[in-house]
Backbone atoms as SQL, in Angstrom:
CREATE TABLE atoms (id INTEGER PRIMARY KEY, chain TEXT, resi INTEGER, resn TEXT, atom TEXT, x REAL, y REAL, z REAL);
INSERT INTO atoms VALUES
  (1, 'A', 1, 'UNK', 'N', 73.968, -20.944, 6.995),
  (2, 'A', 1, 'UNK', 'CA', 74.992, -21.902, 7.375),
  (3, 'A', 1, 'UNK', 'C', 75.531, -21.531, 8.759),
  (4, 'A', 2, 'UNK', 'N', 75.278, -22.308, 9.682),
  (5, 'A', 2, 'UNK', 'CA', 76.246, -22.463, 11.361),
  (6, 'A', 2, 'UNK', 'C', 77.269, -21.623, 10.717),
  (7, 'A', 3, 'UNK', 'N', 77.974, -21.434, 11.967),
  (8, 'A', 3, 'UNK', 'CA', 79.412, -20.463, 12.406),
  (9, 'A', 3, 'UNK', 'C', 79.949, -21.197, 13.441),
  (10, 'A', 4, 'UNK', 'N', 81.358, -21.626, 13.802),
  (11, 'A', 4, 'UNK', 'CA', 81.915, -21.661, 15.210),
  (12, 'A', 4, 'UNK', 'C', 82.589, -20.355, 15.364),
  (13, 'A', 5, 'UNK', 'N', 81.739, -19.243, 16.617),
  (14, 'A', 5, 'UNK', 'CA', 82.532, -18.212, 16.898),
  (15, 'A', 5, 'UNK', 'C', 83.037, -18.521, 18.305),
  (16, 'A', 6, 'UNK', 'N', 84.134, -17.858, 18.556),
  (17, 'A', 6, 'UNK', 'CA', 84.573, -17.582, 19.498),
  (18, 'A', 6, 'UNK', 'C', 84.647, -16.491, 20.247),
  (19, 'A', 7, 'UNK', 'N', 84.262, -16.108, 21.183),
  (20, 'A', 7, 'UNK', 'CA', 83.893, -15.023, 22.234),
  (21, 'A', 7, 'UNK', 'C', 84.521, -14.919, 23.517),
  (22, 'A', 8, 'UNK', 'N', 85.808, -13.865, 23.604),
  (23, 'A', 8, 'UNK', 'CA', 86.305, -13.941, 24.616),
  (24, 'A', 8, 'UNK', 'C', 85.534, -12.780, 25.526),
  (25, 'A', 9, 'UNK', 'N', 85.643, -12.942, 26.863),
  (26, 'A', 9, 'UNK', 'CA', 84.981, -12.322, 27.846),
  (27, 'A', 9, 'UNK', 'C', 83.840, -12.192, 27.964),
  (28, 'A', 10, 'UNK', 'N', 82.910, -13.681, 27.728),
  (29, 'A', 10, 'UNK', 'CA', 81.827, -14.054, 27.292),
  (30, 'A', 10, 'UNK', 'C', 81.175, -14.840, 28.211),
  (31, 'A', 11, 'UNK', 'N', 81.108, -14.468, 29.852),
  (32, 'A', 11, 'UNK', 'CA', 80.499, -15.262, 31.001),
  (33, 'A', 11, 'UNK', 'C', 79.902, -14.152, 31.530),
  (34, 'A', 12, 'UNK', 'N', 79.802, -13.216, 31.235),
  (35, 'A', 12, 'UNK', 'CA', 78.566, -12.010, 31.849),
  (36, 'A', 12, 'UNK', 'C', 78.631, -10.799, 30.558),
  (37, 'A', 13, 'UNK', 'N', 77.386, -10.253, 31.157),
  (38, 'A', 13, 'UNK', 'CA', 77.462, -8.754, 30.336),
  (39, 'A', 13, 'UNK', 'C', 76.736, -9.325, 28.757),
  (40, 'A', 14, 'UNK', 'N', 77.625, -7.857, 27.663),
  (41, 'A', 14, 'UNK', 'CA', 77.534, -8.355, 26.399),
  (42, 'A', 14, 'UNK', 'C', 77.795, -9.352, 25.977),
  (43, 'A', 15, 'UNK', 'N', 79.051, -10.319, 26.336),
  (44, 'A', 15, 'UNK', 'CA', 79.747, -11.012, 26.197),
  (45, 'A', 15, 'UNK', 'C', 78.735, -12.153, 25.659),
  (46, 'A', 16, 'UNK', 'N', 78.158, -12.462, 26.503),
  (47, 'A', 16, 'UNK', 'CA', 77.136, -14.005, 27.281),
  (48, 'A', 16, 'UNK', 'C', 76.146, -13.052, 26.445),
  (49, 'A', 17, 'UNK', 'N', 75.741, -12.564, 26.584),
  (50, 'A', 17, 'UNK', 'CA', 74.141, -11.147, 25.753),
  (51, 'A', 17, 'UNK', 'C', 74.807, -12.204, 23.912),
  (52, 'A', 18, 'UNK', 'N', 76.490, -11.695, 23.458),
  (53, 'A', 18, 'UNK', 'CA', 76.327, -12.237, 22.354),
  (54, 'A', 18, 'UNK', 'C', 76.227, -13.698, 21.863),
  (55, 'A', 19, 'UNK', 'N', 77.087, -14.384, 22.909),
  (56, 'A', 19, 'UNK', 'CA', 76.592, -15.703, 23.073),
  (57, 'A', 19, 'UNK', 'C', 75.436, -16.158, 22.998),
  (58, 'A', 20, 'UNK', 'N', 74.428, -15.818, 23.305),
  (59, 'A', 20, 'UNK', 'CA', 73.105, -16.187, 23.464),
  (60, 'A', 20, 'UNK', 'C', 72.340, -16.323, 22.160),
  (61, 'A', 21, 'UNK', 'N', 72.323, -14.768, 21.852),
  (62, 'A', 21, 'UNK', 'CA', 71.795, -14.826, 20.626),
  (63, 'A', 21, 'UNK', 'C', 72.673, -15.519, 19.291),
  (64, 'A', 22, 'UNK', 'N', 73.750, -15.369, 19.285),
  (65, 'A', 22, 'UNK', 'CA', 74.987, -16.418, 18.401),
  (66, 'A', 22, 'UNK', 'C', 74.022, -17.876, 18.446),
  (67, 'A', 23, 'UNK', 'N', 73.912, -18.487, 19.715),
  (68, 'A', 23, 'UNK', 'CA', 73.224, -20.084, 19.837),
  (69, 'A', 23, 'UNK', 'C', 72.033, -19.510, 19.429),
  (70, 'A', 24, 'UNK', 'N', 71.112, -18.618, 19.685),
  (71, 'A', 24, 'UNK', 'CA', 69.761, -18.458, 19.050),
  (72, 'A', 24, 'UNK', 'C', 69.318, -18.607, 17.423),
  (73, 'A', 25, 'UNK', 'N', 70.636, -18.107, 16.973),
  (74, 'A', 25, 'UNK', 'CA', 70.644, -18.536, 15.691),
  (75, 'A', 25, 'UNK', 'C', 70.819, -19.665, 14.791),
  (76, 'A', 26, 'UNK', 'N', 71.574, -20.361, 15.675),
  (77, 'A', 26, 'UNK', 'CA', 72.017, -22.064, 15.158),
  (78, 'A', 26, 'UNK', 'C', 73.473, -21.912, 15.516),
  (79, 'A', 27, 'UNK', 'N', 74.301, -20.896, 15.422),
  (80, 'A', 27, 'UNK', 'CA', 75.442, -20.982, 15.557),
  (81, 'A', 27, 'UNK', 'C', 76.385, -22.222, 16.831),
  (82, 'A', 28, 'UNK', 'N', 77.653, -22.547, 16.845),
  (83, 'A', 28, 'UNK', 'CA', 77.960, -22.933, 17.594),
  (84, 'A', 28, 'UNK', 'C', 79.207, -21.832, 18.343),
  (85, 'A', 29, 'UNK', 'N', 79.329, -21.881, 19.572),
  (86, 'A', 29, 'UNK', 'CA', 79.958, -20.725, 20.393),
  (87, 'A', 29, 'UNK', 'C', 80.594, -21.082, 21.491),
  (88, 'A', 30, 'UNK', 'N', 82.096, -20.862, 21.226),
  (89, 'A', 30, 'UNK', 'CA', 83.017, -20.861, 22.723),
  (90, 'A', 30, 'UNK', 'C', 82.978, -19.806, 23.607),
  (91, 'A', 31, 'UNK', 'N', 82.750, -19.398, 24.480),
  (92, 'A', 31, 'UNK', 'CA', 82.576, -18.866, 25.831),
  (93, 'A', 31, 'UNK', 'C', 84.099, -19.308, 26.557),
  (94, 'A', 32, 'UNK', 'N', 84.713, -18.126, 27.022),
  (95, 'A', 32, 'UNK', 'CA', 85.436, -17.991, 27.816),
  (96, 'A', 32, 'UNK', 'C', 85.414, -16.495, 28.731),
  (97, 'A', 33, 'UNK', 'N', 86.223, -16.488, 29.951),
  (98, 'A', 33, 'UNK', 'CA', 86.472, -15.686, 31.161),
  (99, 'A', 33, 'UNK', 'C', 87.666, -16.461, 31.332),
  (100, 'A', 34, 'UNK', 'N', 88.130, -15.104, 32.319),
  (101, 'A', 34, 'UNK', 'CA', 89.487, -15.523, 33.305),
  (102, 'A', 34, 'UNK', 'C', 89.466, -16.749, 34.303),
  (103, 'A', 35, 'UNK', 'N', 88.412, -16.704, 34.824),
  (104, 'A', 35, 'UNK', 'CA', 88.016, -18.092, 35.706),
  (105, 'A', 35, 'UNK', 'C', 87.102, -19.535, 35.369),
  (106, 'A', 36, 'UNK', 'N', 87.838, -20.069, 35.683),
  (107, 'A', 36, 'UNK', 'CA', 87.278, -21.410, 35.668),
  (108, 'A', 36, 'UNK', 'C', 85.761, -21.612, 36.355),
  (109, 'A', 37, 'UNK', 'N', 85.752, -20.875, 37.296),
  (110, 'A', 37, 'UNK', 'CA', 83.854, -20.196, 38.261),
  (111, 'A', 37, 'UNK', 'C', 83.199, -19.629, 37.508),
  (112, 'A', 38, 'UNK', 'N', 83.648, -18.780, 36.389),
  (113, 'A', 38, 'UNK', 'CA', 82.692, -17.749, 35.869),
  (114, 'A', 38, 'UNK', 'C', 82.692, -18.394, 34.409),
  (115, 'A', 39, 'UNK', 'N', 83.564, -19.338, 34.224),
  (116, 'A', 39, 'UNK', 'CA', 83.170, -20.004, 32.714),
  (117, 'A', 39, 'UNK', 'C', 81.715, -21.380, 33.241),
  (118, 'A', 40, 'UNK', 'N', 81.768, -21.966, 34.223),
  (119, 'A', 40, 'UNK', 'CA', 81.186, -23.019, 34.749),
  (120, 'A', 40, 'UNK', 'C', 79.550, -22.367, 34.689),
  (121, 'A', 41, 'UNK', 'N', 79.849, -20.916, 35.504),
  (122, 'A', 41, 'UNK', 'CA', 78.825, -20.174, 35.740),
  (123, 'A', 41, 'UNK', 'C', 78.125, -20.061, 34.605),
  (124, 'A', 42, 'UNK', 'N', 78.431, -19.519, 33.240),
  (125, 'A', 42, 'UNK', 'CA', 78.178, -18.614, 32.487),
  (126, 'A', 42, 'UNK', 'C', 77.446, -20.531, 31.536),
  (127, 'A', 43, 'UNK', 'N', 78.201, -21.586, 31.465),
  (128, 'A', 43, 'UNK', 'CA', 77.630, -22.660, 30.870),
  (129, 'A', 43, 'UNK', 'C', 76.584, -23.165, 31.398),
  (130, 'A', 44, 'UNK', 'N', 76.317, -23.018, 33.207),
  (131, 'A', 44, 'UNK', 'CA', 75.115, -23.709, 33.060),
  (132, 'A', 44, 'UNK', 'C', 74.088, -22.943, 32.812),
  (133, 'A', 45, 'UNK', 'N', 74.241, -21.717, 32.941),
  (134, 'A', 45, 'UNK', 'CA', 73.047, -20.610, 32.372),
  (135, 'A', 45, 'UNK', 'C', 72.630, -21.297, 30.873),
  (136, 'A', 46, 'UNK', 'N', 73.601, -21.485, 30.288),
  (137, 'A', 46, 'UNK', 'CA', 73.665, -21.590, 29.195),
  (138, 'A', 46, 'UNK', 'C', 72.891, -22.909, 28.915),
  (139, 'A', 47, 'UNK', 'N', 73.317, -23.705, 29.613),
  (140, 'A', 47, 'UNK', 'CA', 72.737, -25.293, 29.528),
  (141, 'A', 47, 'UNK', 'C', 71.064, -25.184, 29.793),
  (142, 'A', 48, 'UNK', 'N', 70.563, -23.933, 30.432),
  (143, 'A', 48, 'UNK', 'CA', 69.513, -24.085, 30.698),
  (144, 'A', 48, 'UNK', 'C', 68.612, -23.871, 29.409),
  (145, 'A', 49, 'UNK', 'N', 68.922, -23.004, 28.685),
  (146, 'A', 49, 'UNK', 'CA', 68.502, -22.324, 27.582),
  (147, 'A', 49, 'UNK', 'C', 68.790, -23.262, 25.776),
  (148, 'A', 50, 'UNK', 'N', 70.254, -23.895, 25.785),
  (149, 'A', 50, 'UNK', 'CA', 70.061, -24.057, 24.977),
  (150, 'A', 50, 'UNK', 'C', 70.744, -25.537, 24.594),
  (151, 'A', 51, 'UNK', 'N', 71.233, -26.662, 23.389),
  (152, 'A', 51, 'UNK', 'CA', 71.359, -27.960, 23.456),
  (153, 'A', 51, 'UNK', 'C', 72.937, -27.645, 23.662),
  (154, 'A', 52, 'UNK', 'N', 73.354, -28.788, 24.372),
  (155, 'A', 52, 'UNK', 'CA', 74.596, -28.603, 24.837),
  (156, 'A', 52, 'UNK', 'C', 75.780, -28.813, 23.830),
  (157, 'A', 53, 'UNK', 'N', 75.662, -29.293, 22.638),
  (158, 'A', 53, 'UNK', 'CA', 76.808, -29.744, 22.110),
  (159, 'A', 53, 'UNK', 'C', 76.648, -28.711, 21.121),
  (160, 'A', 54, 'UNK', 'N', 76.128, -27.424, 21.162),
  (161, 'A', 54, 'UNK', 'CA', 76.192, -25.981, 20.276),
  (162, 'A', 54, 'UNK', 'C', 77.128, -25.384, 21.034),
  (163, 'A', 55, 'UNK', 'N', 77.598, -25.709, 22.500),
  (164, 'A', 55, 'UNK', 'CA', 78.529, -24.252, 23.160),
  (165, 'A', 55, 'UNK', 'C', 79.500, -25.126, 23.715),
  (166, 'A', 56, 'UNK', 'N', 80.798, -24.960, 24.046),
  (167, 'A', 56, 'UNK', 'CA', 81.708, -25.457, 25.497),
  (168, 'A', 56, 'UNK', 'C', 82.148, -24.038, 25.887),
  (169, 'A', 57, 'UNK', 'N', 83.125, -24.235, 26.897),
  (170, 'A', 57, 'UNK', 'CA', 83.630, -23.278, 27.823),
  (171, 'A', 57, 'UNK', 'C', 85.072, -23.465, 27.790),
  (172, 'A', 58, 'UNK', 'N', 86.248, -22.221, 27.896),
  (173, 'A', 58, 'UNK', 'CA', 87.699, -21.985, 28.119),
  (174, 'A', 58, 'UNK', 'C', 88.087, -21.182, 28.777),
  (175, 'A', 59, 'UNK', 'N', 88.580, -21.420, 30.313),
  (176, 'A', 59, 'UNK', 'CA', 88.727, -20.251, 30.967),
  (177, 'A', 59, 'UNK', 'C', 90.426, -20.011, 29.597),
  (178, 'A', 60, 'UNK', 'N', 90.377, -18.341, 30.215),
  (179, 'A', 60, 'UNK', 'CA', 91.294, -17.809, 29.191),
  (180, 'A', 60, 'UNK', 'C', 91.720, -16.615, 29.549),
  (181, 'A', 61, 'UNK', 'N', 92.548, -15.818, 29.405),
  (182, 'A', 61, 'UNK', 'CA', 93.407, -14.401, 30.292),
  (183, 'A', 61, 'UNK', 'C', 94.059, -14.657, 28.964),
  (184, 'A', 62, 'UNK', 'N', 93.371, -13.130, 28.483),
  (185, 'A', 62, 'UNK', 'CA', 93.657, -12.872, 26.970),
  (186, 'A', 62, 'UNK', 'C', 95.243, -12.140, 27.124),
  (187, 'A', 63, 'UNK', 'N', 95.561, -11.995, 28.011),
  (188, 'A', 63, 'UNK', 'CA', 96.808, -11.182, 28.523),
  (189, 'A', 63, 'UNK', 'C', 98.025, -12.318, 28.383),
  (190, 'A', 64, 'UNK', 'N', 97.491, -13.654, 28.442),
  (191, 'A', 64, 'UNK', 'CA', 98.638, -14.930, 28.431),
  (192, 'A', 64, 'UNK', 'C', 98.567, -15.738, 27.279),
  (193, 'A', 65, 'UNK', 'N', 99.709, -15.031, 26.738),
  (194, 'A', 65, 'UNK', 'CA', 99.199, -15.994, 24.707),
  (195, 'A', 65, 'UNK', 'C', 99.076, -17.309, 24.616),
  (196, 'A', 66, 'UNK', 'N', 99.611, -18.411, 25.855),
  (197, 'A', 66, 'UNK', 'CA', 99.630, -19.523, 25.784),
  (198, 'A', 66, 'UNK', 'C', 97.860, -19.773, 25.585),
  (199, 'A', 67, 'UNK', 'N', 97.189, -19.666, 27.150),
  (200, 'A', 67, 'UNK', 'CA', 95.785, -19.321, 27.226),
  (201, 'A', 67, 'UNK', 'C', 94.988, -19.048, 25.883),
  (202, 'A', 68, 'UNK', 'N', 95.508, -18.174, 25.555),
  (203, 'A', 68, 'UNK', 'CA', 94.721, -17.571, 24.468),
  (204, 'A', 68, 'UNK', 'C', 95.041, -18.916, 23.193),
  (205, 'A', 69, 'UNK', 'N', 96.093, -19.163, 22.916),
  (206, 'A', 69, 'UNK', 'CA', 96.732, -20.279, 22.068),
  (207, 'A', 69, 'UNK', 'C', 95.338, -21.444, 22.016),
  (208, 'A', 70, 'UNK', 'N', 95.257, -21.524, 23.810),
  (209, 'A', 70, 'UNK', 'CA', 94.916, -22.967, 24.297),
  (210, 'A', 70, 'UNK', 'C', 93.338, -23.031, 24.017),
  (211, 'A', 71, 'UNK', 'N', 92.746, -21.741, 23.971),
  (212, 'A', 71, 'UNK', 'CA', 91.182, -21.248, 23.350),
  (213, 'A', 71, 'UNK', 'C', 90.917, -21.638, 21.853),
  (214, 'A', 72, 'UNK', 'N', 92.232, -20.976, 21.670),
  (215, 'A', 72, 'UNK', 'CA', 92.455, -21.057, 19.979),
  (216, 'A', 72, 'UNK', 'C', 92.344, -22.992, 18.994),
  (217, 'A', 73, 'UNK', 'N', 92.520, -23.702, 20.072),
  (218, 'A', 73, 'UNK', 'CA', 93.101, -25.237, 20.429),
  (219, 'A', 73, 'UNK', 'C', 92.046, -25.641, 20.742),
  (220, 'A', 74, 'UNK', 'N', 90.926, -25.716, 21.824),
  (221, 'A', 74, 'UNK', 'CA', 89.800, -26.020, 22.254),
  (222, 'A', 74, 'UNK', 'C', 88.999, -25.584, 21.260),
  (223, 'A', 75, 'UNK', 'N', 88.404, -24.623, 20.805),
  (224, 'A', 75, 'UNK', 'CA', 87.473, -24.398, 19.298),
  (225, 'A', 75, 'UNK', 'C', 87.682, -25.190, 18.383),
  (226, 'A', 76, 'UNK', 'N', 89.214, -25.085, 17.950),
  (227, 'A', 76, 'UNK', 'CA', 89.449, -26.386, 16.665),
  (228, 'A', 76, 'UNK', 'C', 89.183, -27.928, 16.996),
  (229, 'A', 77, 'UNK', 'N', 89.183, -28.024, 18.071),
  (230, 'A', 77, 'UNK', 'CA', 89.276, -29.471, 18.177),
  (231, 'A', 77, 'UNK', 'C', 87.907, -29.749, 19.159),
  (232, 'A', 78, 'UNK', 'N', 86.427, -29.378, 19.077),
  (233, 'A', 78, 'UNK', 'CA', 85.359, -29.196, 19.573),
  (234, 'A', 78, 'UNK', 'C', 84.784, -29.254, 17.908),
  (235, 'A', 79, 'UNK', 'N', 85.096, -28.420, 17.431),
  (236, 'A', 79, 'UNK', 'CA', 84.306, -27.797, 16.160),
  (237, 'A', 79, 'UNK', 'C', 85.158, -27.366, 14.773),
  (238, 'A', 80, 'UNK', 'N', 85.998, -28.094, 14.811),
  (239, 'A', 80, 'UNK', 'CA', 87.319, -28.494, 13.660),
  (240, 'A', 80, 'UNK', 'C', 87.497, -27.024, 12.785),
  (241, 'A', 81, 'UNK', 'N', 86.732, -26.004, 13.550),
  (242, 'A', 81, 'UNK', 'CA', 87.105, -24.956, 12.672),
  (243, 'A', 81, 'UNK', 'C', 86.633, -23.089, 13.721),
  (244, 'A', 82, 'UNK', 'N', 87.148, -22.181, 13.204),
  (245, 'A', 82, 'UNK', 'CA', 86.956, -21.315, 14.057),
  (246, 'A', 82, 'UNK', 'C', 86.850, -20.325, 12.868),
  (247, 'A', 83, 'UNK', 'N', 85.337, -19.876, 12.605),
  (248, 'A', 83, 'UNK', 'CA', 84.923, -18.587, 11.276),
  (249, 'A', 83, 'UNK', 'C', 84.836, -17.080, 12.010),
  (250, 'A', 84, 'UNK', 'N', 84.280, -16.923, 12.683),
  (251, 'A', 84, 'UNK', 'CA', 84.710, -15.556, 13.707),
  (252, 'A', 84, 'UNK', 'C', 85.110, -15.710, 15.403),
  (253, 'A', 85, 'UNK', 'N', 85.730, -14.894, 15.008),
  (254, 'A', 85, 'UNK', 'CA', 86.354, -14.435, 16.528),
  (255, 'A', 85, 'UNK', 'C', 86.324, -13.428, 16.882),
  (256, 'A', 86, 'UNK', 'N', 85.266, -13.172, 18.066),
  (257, 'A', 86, 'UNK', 'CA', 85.121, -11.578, 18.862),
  (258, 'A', 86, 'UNK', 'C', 85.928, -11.418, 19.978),
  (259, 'A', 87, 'UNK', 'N', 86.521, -10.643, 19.852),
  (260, 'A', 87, 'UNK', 'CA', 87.513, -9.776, 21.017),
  (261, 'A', 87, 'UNK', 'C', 86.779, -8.863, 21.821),
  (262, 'A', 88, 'UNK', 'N', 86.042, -9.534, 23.132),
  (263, 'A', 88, 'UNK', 'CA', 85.127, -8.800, 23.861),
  (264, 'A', 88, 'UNK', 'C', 85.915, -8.174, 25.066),
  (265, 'A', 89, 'UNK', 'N', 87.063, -9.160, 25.754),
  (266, 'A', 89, 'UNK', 'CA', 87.707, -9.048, 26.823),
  (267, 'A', 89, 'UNK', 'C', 88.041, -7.602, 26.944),
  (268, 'A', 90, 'UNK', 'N', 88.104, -7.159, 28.169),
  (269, 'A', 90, 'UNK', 'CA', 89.235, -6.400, 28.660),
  (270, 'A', 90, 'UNK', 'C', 90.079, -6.466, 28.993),
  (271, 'A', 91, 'UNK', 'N', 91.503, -5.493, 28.778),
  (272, 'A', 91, 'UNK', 'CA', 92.466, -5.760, 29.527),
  (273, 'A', 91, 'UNK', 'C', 92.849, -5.261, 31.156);
């Protein structure tokens, strides 16, 4: 059975590494970074590889609870539900 996870600090590195394989599986997956460049970045990689309505993007600064709120807000209302959530970010 699909998953909607959520993956913060997920536009390079492990982050996007777990993203990948998350969509490799069937899963569906939010991707966020601090920037709006490096979330854009990190989706069209993404667009290249896999169908588009499995992933969106939230820039997000896990440091600003609104942000983080507003991630929390974009998953539910993309994919009416949010089953894991990885805490990749740094502070």
């Amino acid at each position: 059975m699909a998953k909607n996870i959520v993956i913060t600090g997920s536009t390079r590195g492990i982050g996007l590494g777990l993203a990948k394989e998350f969509l490799r599986r069937g899963h569906c997956v939010i991707i966020s970074g601090r920037s709006s460049t490096s979330v854009e970045r990190a989706l069209s990689e993404l667009s290249g590889e896999f169908d588009d309505g499995k992933f969106i993007g939230q820039p997000c600064d896990v440091g600003v609870y609104e942000q983080v709120e507003a991630l929390w807000n974009a998953a539910k209302n993309q994919f009416d539900s949010v089953d894991i959530w990885v805490n990749n970010a740094g502070l």
